[in-house]
NUVO-607825 format. One record per atom (N, C-alpha, C): residue number from 1; residue in one letter; y, x, z. Coordinates in nm, 4 decimals, always signed. Example, Ala and Ser with C-alpha at 12.3 -4.5 7.8 and 13.67 -1.06 7.14 Angstrom:
BEGIN
  num  residuo         y         x         z
    1        a   -0.5690   +1.3190   +0.7800
    1        a   -0.4500   +1.2300   +0.7800
    1        a   -0.3300   +1.3200   +0.7800
    2        s   -0.2250   +1.2850   +0.7080
    2        s   -0.1060   +1.3670   +0.7140
    2        s   +0.0030   +1.2900   +0.7870
***
This chain:
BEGIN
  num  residuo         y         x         z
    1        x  +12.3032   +5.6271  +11.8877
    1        x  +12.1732   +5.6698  +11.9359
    1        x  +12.0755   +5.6871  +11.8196
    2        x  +12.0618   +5.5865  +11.6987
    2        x  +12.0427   +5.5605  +11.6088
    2        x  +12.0172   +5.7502  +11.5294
    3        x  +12.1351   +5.7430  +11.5287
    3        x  +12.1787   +5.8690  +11.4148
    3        x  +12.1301   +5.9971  +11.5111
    4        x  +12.1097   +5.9903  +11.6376
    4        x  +12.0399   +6.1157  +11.7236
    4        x  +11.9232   +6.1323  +11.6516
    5        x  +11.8843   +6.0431  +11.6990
    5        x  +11.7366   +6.0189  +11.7043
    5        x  +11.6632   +6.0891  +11.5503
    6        x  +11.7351   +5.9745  +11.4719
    6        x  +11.7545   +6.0394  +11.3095
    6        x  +11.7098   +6.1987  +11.2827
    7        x  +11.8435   +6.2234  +11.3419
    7        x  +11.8632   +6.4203  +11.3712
    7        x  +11.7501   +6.4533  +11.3948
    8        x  +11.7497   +6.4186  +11.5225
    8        x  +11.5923   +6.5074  +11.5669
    8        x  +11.4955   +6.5054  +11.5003
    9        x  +11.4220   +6.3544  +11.4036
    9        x  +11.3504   +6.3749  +11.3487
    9        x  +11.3603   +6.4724  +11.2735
   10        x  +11.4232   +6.4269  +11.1746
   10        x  +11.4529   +6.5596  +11.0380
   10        x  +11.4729   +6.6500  +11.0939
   11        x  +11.5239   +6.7510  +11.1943
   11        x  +11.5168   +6.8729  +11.2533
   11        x  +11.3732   +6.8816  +11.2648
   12        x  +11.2823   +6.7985  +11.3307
   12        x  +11.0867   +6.8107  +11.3744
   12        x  +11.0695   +6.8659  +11.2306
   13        x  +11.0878   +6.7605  +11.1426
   13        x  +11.0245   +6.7493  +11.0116
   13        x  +11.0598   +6.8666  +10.9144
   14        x  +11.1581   +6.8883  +10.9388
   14        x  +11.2319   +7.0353  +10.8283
   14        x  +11.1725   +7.1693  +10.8881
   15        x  +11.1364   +7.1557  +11.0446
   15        x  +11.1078   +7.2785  +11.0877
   15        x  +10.9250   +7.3006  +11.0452
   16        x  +10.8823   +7.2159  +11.0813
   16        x  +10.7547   +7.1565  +11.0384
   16        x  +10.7100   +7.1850  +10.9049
   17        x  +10.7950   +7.2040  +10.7964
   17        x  +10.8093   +7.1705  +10.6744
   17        x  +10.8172   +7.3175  +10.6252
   18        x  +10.8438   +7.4061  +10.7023
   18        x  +10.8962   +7.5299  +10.6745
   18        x  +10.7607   +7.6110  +10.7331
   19        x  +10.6631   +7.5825  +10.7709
   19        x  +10.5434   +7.6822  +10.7972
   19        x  +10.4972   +7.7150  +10.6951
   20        x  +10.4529   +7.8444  +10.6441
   20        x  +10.4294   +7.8752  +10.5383
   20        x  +10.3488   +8.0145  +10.5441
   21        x  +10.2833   +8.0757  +10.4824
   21        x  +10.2509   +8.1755  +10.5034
   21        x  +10.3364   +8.2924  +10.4133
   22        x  +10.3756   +8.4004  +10.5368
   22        x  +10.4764   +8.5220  +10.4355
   22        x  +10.3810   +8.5755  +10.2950
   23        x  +10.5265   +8.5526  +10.1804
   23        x  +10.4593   +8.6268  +10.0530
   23        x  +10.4614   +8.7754  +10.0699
   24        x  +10.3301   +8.8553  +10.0622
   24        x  +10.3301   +8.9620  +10.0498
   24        x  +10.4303   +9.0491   +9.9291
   25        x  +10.4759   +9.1529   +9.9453
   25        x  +10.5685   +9.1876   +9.8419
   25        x  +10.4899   +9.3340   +9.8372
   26        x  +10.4184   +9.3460   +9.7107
   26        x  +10.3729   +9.4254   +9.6692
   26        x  +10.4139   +9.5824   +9.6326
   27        x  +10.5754   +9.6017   +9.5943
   27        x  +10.6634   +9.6570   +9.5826
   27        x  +10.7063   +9.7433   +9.7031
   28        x  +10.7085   +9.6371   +9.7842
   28        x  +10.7612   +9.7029   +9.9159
   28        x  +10.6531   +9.8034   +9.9846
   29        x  +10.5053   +9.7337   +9.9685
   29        x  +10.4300   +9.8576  +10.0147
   29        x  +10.3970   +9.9462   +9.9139
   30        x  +10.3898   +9.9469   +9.7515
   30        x  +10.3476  +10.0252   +9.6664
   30        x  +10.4750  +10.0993   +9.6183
   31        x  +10.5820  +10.0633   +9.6057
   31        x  +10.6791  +10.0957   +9.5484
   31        x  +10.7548  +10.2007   +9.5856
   32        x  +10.7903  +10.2884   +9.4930
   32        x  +10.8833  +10.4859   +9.5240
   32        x  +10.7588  +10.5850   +9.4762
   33        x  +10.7877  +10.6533   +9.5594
   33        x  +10.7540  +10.7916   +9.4862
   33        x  +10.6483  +10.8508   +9.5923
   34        x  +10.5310  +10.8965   +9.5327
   34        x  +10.4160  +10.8975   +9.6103
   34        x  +10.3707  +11.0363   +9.5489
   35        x  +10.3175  +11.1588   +9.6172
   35        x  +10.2443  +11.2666   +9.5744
   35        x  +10.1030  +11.3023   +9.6239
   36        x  +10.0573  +11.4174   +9.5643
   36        x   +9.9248  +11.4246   +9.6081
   36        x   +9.9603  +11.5423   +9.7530
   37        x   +9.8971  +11.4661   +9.8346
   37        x   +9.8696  +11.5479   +9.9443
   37        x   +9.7238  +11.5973   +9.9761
   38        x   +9.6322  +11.5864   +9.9240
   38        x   +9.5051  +11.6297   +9.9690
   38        x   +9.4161  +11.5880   +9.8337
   39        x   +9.3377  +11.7194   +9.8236
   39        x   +9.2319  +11.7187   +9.7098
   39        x   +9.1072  +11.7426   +9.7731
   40        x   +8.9871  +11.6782   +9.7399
   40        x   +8.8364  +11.7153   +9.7969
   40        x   +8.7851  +11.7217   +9.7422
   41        x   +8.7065  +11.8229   +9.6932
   41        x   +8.6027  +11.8224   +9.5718
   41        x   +8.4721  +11.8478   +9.6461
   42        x   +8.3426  +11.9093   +9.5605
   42        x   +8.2441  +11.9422   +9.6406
   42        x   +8.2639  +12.1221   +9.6620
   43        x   +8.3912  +12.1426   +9.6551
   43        x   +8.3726  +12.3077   +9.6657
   43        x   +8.4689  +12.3240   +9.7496
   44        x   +8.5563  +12.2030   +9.8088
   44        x   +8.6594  +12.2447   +9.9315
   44        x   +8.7392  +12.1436   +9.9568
   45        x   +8.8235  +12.1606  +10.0399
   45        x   +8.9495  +12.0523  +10.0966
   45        x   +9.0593  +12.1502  +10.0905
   46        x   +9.1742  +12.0895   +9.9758
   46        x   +9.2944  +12.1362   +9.9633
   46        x   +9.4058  +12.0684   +9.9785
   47        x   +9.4528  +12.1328  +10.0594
   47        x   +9.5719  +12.0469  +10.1576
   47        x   +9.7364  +12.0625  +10.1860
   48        x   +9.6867  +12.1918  +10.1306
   48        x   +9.8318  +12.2654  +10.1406
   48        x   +9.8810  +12.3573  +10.0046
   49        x   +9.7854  +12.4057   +9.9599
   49        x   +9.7809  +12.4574   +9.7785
   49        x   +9.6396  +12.4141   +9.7268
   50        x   +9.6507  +12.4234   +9.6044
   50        x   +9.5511  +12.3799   +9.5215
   50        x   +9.5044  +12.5181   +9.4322
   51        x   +9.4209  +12.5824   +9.4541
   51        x   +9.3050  +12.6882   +9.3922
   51        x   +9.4231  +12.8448   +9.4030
   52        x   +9.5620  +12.8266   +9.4156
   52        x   +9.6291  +12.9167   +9.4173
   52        x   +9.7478  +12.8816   +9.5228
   53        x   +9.7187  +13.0253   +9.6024
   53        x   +9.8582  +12.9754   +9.7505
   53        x   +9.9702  +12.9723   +9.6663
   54        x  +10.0302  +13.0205   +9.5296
   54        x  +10.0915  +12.9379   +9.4760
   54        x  +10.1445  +12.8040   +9.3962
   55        x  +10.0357  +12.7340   +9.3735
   55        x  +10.0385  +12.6247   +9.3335
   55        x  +10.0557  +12.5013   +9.4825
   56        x  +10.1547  +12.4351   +9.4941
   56        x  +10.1434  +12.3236   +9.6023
   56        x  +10.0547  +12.2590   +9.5663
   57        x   +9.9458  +12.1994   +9.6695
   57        x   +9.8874  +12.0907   +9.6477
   57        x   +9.9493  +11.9384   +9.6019
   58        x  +10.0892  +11.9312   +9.6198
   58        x  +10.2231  +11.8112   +9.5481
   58        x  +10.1828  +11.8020   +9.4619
   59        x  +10.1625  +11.9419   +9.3620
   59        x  +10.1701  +11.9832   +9.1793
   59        x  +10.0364  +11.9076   +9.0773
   60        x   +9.9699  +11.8935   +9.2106
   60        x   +9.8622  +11.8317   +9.1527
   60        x   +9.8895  +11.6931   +9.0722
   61        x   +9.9347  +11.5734   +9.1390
   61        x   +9.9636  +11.4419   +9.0553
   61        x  +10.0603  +11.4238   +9.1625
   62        x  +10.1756  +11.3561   +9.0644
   62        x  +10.2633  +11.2688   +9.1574
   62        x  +10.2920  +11.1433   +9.1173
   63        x  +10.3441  +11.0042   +9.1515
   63        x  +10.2981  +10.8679   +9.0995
   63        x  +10.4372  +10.8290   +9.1320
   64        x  +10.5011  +10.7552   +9.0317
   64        x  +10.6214  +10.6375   +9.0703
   64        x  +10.5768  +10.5473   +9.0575
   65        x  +10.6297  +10.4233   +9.1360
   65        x  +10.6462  +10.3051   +9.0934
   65        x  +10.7341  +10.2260   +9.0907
   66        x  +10.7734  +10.1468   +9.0065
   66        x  +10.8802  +10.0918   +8.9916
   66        x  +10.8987   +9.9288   +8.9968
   67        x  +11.0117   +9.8738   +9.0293
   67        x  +11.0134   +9.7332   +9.0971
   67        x  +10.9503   +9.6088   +8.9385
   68        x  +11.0079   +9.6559   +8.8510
   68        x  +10.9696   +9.5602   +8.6939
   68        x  +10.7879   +9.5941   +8.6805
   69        x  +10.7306   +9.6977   +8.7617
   69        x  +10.5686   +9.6970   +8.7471
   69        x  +10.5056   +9.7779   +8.6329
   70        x  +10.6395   +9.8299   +8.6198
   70        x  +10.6025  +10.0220   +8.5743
   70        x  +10.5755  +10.1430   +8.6188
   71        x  +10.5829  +10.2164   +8.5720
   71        x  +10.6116  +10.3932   +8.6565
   71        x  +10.5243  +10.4673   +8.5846
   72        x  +10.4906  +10.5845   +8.6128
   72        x  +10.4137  +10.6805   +8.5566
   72        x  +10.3444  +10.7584   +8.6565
   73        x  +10.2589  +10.8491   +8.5642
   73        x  +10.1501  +10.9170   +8.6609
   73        x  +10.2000  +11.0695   +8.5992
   74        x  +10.1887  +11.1787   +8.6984
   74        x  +10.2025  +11.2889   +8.6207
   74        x  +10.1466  +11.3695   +8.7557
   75        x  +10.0961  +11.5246   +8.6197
   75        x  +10.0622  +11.6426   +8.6676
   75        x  +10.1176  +11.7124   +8.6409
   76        x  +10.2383  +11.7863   +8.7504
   76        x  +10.3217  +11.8951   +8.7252
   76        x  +10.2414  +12.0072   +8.6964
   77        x  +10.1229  +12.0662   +8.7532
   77        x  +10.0563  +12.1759   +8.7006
   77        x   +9.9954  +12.1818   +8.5564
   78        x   +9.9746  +12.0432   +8.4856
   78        x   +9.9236  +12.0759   +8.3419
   78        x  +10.0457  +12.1400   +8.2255
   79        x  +10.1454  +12.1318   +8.2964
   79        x  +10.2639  +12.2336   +8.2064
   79        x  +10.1626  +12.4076   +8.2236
   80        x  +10.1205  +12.3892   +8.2849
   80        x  +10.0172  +12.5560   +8.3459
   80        x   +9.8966  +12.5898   +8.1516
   81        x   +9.8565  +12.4427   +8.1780
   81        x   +9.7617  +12.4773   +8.0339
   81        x   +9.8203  +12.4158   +7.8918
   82        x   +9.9854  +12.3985   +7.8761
   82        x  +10.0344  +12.3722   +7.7915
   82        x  +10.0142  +12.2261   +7.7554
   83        x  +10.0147  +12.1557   +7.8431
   83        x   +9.9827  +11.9465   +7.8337
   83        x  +10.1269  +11.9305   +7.9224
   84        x  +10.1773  +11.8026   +7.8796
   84        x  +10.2587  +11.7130   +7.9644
   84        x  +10.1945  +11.6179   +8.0013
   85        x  +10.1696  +11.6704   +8.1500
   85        x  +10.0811  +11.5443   +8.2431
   85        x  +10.1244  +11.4177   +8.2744
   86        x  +10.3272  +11.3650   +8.1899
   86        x  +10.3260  +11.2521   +8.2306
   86        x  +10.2780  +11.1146   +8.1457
   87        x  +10.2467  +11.0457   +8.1962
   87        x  +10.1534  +10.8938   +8.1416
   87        x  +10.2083  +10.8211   +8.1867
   88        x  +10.3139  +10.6659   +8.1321
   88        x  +10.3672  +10.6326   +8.1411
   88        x  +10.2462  +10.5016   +8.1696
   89        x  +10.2679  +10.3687   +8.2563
   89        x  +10.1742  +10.3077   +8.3498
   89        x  +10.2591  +10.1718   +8.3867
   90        x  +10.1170  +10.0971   +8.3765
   90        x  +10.1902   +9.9247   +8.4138
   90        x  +10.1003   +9.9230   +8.5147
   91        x  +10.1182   +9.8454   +8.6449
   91        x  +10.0571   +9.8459   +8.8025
   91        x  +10.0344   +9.6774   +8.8528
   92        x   +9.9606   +9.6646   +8.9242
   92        x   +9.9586   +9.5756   +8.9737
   92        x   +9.8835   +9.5608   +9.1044
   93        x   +9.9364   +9.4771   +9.1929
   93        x   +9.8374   +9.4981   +9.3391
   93        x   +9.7200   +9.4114   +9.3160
   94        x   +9.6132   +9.4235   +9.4242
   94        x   +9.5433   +9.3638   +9.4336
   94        x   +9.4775   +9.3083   +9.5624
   95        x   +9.5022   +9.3044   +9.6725
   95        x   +9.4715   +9.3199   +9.7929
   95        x   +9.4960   +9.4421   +9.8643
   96        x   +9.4137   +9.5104   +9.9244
   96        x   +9.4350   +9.6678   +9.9767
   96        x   +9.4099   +9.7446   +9.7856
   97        x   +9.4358   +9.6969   +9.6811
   97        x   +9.4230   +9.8265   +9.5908
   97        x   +9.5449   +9.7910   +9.5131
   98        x   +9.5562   +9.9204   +9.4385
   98        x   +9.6673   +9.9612   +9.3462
   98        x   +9.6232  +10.0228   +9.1941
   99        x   +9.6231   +9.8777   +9.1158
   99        x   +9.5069   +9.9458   +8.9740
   99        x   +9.6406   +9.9507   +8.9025
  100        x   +9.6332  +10.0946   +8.8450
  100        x   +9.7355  +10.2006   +8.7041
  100        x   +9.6585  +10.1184   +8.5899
  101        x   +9.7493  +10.0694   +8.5198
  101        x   +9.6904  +10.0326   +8.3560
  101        x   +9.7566  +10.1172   +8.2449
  102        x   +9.7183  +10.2404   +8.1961
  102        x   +9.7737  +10.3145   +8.0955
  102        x   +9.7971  +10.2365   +7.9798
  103        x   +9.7547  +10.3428   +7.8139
  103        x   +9.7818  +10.2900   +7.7589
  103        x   +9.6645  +10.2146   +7.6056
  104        x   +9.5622  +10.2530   +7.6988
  104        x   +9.4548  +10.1436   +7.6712
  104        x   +9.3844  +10.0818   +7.7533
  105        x   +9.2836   +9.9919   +7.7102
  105        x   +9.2279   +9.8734   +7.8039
  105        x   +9.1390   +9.9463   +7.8586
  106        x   +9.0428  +10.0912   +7.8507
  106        x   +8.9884  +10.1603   +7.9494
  106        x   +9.0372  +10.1991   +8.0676
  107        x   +9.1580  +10.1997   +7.9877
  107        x   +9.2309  +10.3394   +8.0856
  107        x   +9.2786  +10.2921   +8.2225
  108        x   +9.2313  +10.2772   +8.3160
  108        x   +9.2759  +10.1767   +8.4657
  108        x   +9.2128  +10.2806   +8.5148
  109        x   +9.2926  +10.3067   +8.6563
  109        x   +9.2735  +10.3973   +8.7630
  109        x   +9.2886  +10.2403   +8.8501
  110        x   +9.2235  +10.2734   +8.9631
  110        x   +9.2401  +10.2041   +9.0765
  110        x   +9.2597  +10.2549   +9.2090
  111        x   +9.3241  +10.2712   +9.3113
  111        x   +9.3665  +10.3593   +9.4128
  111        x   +9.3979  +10.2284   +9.5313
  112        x   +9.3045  +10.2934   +9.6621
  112        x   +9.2743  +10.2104   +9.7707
  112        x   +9.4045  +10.2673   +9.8507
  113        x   +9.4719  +10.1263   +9.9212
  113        x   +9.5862  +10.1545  +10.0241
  113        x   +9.4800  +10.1649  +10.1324
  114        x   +9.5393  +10.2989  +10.1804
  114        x   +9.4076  +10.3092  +10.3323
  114        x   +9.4849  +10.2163  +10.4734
  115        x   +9.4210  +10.2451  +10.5840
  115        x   +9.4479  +10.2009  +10.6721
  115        x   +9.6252  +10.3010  +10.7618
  116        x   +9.6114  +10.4116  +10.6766
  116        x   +9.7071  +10.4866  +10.7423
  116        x   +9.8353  +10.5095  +10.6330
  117        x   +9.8232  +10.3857  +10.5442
  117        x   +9.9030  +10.4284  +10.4649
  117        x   +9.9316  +10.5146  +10.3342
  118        x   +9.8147  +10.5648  +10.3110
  118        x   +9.8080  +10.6168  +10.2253
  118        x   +9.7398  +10.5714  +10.1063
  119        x   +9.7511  +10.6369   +9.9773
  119        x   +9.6933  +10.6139   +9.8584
  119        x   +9.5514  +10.6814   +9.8398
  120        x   +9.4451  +10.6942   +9.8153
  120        x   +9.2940  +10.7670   +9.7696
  120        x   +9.2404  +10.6760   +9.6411
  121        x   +9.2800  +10.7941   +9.5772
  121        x   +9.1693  +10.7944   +9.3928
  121        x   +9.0474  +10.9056   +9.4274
  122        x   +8.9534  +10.7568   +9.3887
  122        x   +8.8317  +10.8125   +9.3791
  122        x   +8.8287  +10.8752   +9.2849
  123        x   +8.8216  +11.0106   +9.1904
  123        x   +8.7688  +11.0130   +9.0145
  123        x   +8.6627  +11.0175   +9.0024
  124        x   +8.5481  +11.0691   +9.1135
  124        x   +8.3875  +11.0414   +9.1309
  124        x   +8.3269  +11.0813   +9.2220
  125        x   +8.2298  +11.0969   +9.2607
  125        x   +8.1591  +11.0696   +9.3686
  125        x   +8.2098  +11.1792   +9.4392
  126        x   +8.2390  +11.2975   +9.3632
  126        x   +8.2610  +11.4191   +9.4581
  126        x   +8.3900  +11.4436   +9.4582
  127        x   +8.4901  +11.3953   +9.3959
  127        x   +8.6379  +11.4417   +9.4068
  127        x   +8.7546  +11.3033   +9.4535
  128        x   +8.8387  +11.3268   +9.5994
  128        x   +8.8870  +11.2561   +9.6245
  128        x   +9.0603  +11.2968   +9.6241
  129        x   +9.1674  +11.1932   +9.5604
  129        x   +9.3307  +11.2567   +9.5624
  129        x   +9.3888  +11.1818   +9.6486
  130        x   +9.4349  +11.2349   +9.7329
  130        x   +9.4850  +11.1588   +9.8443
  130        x   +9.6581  +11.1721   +9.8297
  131        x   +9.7123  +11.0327   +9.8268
  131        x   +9.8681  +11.0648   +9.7865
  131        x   +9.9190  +10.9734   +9.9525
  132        x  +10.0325  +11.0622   +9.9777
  132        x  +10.1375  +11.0099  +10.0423
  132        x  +10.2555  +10.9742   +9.9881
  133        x  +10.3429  +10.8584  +10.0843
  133        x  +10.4635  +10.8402  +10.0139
  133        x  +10.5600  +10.8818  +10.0338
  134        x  +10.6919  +10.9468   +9.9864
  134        x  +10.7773  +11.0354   +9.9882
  134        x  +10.9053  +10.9983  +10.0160
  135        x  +11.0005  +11.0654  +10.0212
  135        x  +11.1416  +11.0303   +9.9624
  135        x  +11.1887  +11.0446   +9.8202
  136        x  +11.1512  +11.1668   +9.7875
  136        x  +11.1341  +11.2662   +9.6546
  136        x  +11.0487  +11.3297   +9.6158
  137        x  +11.0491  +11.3599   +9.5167
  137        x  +10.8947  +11.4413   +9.4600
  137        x  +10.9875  +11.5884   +9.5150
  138        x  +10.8596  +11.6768   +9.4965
  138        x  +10.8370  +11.8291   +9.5243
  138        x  +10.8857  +11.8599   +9.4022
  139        x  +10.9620  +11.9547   +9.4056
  139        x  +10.9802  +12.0230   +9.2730
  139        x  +10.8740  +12.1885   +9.2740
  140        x  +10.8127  +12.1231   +9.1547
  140        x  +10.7246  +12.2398   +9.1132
  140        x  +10.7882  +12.3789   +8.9643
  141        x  +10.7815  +12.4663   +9.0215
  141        x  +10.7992  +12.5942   +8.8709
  141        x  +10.7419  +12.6491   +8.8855
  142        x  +10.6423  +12.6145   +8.7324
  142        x  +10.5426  +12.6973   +8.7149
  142        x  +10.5805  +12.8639   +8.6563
  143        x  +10.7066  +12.9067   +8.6648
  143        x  +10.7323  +12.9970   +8.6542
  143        x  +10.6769  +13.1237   +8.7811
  144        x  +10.6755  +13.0431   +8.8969
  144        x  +10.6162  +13.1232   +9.0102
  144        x  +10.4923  +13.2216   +8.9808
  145        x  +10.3991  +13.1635   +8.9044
  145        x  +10.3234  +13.2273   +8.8330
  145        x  +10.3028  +13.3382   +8.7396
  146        x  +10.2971  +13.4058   +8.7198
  146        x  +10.3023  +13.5510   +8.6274
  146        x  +10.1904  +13.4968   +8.5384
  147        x  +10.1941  +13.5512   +8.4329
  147        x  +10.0725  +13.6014   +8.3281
  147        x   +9.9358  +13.6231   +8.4130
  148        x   +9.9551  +13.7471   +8.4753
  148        x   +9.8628  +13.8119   +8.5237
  148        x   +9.7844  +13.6967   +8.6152
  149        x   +9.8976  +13.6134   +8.7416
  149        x   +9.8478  +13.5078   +8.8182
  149        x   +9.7577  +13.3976   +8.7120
  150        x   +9.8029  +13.3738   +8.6024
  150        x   +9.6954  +13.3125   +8.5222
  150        x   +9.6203  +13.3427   +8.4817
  151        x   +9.5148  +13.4234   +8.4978
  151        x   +9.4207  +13.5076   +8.4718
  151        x   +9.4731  +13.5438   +8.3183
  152        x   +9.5977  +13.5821   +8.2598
  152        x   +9.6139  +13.6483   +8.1460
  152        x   +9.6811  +13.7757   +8.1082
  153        x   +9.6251  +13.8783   +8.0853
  153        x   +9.6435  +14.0082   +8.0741
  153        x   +9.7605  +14.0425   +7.9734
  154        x   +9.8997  +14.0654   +7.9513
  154        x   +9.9823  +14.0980   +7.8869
  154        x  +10.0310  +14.2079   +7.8736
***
Protein backbone atom coordinates (compact mmCIF):
# COMPACT_ATOMS: atom_id res chain seq x y z
CA UNK A 1 0.00 0.00 0.00
CA UNK A 2 3.02 1.80 1.11
CA UNK A 3 4.70 1.80 -2.40
CA UNK A 4 1.03 2.90 -4.09
CA UNK A 5 0.68 5.54 -2.33
CA UNK A 6 4.49 6.45 -2.94
CA UNK A 7 3.53 6.22 -6.83
CA UNK A 8 0.90 8.46 -6.72
CA UNK A 9 2.66 10.95 -4.98
CA UNK A 10 5.59 11.26 -7.32
CA UNK A 11 3.16 10.88 -10.29
CA UNK A 12 1.13 14.43 -8.39
CA UNK A 13 4.57 15.80 -7.96
CA UNK A 14 6.35 15.05 -11.44
CA UNK A 15 3.19 16.14 -13.18
CA UNK A 16 3.06 19.26 -11.07
CA UNK A 17 6.66 19.73 -11.70
CA UNK A 18 6.28 19.81 -15.37
CA UNK A 19 4.06 23.16 -15.73
CA UNK A 20 5.98 25.38 -17.49
CA UNK A 21 5.44 27.88 -19.90
CA UNK A 22 6.05 26.81 -23.90
CA UNK A 23 9.52 28.22 -25.21
CA UNK A 24 8.73 30.27 -28.05
CA UNK A 25 10.90 29.14 -31.07
CA UNK A 26 11.74 32.01 -32.95
CA UNK A 27 12.87 30.09 -36.06
CA UNK A 28 9.81 28.43 -36.46
CA UNK A 29 7.87 31.64 -36.93
CA UNK A 30 10.76 33.74 -38.62
CA UNK A 31 12.53 31.12 -40.33
CA UNK A 32 12.61 30.25 -44.65
CA UNK A 33 12.19 32.31 -47.25
CA UNK A 34 10.07 35.40 -47.20
CA UNK A 35 9.44 38.01 -50.28
CA UNK A 36 8.14 41.30 -50.87
CA UNK A 37 4.59 41.24 -51.58
CA UNK A 38 3.40 44.78 -51.32
CA UNK A 39 5.13 48.23 -51.65
CA UNK A 40 3.40 51.68 -50.43
CA UNK A 41 4.87 54.72 -51.01
CA UNK A 42 3.21 58.18 -51.08
CA UNK A 43 2.67 57.82 -54.91
CA UNK A 44 0.87 54.30 -54.87
CA UNK A 45 0.24 50.68 -53.69
CA UNK A 46 2.17 48.02 -55.58
CA UNK A 47 1.07 44.70 -55.32
CA UNK A 48 1.48 42.86 -58.15
CA UNK A 49 4.54 44.76 -60.18
CA UNK A 50 6.61 47.38 -59.03
CA UNK A 51 6.81 50.78 -61.41
CA UNK A 52 6.93 48.25 -64.47
CA UNK A 53 4.16 45.39 -65.37
CA UNK A 54 7.38 43.84 -65.92
CA UNK A 55 9.13 43.93 -62.91
CA UNK A 56 7.26 41.50 -60.07
CA UNK A 57 6.62 43.20 -57.09
CA UNK A 58 8.78 39.63 -55.45
CA UNK A 59 11.93 41.51 -57.29
CA UNK A 60 11.73 44.08 -55.00
CA UNK A 61 13.51 42.42 -51.65
CA UNK A 62 13.49 38.93 -50.74
CA UNK A 63 14.76 37.76 -47.06
CA UNK A 64 16.13 34.25 -45.79
CA UNK A 65 16.50 33.13 -42.66
CA UNK A 66 18.34 30.69 -41.37
CA UNK A 67 18.20 28.28 -38.22
CA UNK A 68 22.25 29.31 -36.81
CA UNK A 69 20.62 33.25 -36.95
CA UNK A 70 21.84 34.19 -40.31
CA UNK A 71 20.48 34.81 -43.81
CA UNK A 72 20.53 37.63 -46.09
CA UNK A 73 18.56 40.41 -47.52
CA UNK A 74 18.47 40.94 -51.26
CA UNK A 75 17.14 43.01 -54.20
CA UNK A 76 16.77 41.06 -57.29
CA UNK A 77 15.96 44.30 -59.25
CA UNK A 78 19.27 46.22 -58.26
CA UNK A 79 21.09 43.79 -60.84
CA UNK A 80 18.68 46.53 -63.10
CA UNK A 81 21.23 49.53 -61.92
CA UNK A 82 24.34 47.35 -61.91
CA UNK A 83 24.49 46.67 -57.65
CA UNK A 84 24.23 43.18 -56.07
CA UNK A 85 21.42 43.69 -53.71
CA UNK A 86 22.56 40.72 -51.61
CA UNK A 87 23.60 41.67 -47.79
CA UNK A 88 24.50 39.03 -45.89
CA UNK A 89 22.57 39.48 -42.05
CA UNK A 90 22.60 38.22 -38.38
CA UNK A 91 18.69 38.25 -36.89
CA UNK A 92 17.25 38.06 -33.88
CA UNK A 93 13.59 38.04 -32.46
CA UNK A 94 12.23 40.21 -30.27
CA UNK A 95 8.69 39.84 -29.31
CA UNK A 96 6.28 40.56 -32.37
CA UNK A 97 9.71 42.07 -34.21
CA UNK A 98 12.40 40.76 -36.40
CA UNK A 99 15.64 43.19 -36.15
CA UNK A 100 18.35 42.39 -39.47
CA UNK A 101 21.86 43.30 -38.06
CA UNK A 102 24.10 43.90 -41.23
CA UNK A 103 27.39 44.64 -41.33
CA UNK A 104 27.73 47.56 -39.10
CA UNK A 105 26.37 48.66 -35.76
CA UNK A 106 23.98 51.23 -37.70
CA UNK A 107 22.93 49.05 -39.96
CA UNK A 108 19.64 47.24 -38.18
CA UNK A 109 16.42 47.03 -40.01
CA UNK A 110 13.64 46.05 -37.78
CA UNK A 111 10.45 44.38 -39.30
CA UNK A 112 7.04 43.94 -37.29
CA UNK A 113 5.40 40.23 -37.40
CA UNK A 114 1.78 41.48 -38.09
CA UNK A 115 -1.22 39.95 -36.85
CA UNK A 116 -1.76 38.05 -40.25
CA UNK A 117 1.44 36.80 -40.49
CA UNK A 118 3.23 38.78 -42.25
CA UNK A 119 6.50 40.80 -42.24
CA UNK A 120 6.21 45.14 -42.67
CA UNK A 121 9.50 47.35 -42.93
CA UNK A 122 8.84 50.58 -42.17
CA UNK A 123 11.89 52.61 -44.25
CA UNK A 124 9.86 55.94 -43.35
CA UNK A 125 7.02 57.52 -42.76
CA UNK A 126 5.83 57.20 -46.30
CA UNK A 127 7.14 53.88 -47.62
CA UNK A 128 5.91 50.52 -46.34
CA UNK A 129 7.50 46.55 -47.64
CA UNK A 130 5.30 44.13 -46.88
CA UNK A 131 6.87 40.47 -47.10
CA UNK A 132 5.11 37.16 -47.10
CA UNK A 133 6.39 33.77 -46.41
CA UNK A 134 7.03 31.39 -49.18
CA UNK A 135 8.11 28.04 -50.17
CA UNK A 136 10.68 29.50 -52.69
CA UNK A 137 11.73 32.68 -53.87
CA UNK A 138 10.36 34.01 -57.36
CA UNK A 139 12.79 33.81 -59.84
CA UNK A 140 13.41 37.14 -61.35
CA UNK A 141 15.34 37.96 -65.17
CA UNK A 142 16.10 41.01 -65.58
CA UNK A 143 16.63 40.14 -69.03
CA UNK A 144 12.75 40.61 -69.58
CA UNK A 145 13.62 44.06 -69.92
CA UNK A 146 15.04 45.60 -73.15
CA UNK A 147 17.31 48.65 -73.26
CA UNK A 148 14.63 50.62 -74.51
CA UNK A 149 12.25 49.24 -71.29
CA UNK A 150 15.06 50.94 -69.27
CA UNK A 151 14.61 54.12 -70.41
CA UNK A 152 17.95 53.52 -72.60
CA UNK A 153 18.14 54.32 -76.19
CA UNK A 154 20.56 51.87 -78.17
Amino acid sequence: MKKILLCAVSAVLLLSGCSHKYIDDPYAKYGGYWECIKVVTDEGVYDEYYLDPKIPVSAVYNLAIAEDGTGYLDSPISVLYGENGKQALKWEAEDSTLKLYGESSSDVLSLEYTEDERLLLRSDEKTEIWFGKVDRLTAFDPGVLNDKAKGEDK
